[in-house]
N, C-alpha and C positions, 0 to 999 in steps of 0.2 A: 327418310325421316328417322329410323332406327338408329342408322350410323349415327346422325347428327346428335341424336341424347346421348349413344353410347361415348363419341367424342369427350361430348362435353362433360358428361359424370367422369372419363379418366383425365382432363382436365383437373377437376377440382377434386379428386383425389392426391392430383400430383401436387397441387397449390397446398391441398394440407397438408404434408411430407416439408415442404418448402418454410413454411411457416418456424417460427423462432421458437425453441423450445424456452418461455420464461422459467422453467424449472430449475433449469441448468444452465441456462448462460451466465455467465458472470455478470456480476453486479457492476455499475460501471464506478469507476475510482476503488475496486480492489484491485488486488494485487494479478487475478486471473487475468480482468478484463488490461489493465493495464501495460501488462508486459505482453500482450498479444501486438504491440506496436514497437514499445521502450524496453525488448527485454533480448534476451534471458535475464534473471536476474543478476547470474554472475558477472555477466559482460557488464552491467549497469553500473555491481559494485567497484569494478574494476578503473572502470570511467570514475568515480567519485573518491577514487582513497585520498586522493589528497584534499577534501575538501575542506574547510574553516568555518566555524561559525560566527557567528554574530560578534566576537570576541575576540576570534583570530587563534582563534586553537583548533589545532589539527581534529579531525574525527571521521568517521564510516557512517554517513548518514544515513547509508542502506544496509540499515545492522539486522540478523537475524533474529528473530524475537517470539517466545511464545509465553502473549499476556496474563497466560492463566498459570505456567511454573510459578515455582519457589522462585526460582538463578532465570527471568525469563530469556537471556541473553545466552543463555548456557544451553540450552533446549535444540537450537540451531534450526526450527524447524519451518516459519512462517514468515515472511518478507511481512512489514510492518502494511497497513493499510495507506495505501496511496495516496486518496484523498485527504487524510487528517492532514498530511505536509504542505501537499503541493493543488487541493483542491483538484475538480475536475474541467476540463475543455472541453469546446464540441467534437466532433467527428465529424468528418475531416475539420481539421481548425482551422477556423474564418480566417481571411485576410484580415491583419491588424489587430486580430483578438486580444486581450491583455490575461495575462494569466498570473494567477495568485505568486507571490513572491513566498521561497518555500520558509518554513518555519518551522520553528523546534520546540514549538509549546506541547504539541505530542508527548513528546521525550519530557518535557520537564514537569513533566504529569510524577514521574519516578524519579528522576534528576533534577529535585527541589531547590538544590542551589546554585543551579543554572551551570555545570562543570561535568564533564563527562566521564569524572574518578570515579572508583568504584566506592560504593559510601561506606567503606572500611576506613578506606585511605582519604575521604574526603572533609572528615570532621564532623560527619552529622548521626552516623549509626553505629559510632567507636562507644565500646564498653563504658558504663559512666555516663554517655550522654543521655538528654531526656530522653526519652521516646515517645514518641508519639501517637504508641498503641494505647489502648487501654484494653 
């Protein structure tokens, strides 16, 4: 009878060790959780440099970005959030699933006039124009 409790307590001590740490696992549709499948990220970039938008002009859709800089594209530090693009899938992904068609509303959160120039050269933040700060 002894064995059998002691079993079963290193049992369910082993089951708590096993258990997912929600502290620390990635969130699902960031960039952690997501290139645990789709990555590294460089390899990704590499797959997309030729890609086009909506428009048919060339761009790096997996651009490095960090939201909270000045320059956040100059920062080089944070692979953009997965989700906002491309939403998320199940795990493993169903037979037939359909999955979000990706988009650059993200992006045009910063890049207002839908054009991936730098807005020096784009016409909208050239000395003399409105601003849009107050």
């Amino acid at each position: 009878m002894k064995k059998t409790v002691i079993a079963a307590m290193l049992l369910a001590a082993a089951g708590l060790f096993a258990l997912p740490s929600f502290a620390t696992d990635p969130a699902p549709g960031s960039p952690e959780y997501c290139l645990q499948c789709h990555g590294p990220y460089d390899k990704l970039r590499e797959q997309t440099k030729d890609w086009k938008d909506e428009f048919g002009d060339k761009i790096q859709p997996h651009q490095y970005m960090d939201p909270t800089a000045g320059k956040p594209h100059e920062a080089r530090k944070l692979p953009p959030d997965c989700k906002e693009c491309h939403g998320i899938h199940s795990i493993p992904p169903k037979k037939g699933e359909k999955h979000k068609q990706p988009t650059f509303s993200t992006c045009y959160g910063c890049h207002h006039m839908e054009n991936f120039q730098k807005c020096s050269s784009s016409g909208c933040h050239e000395e003399g124009a409105p601003s849009k700060k107050k």
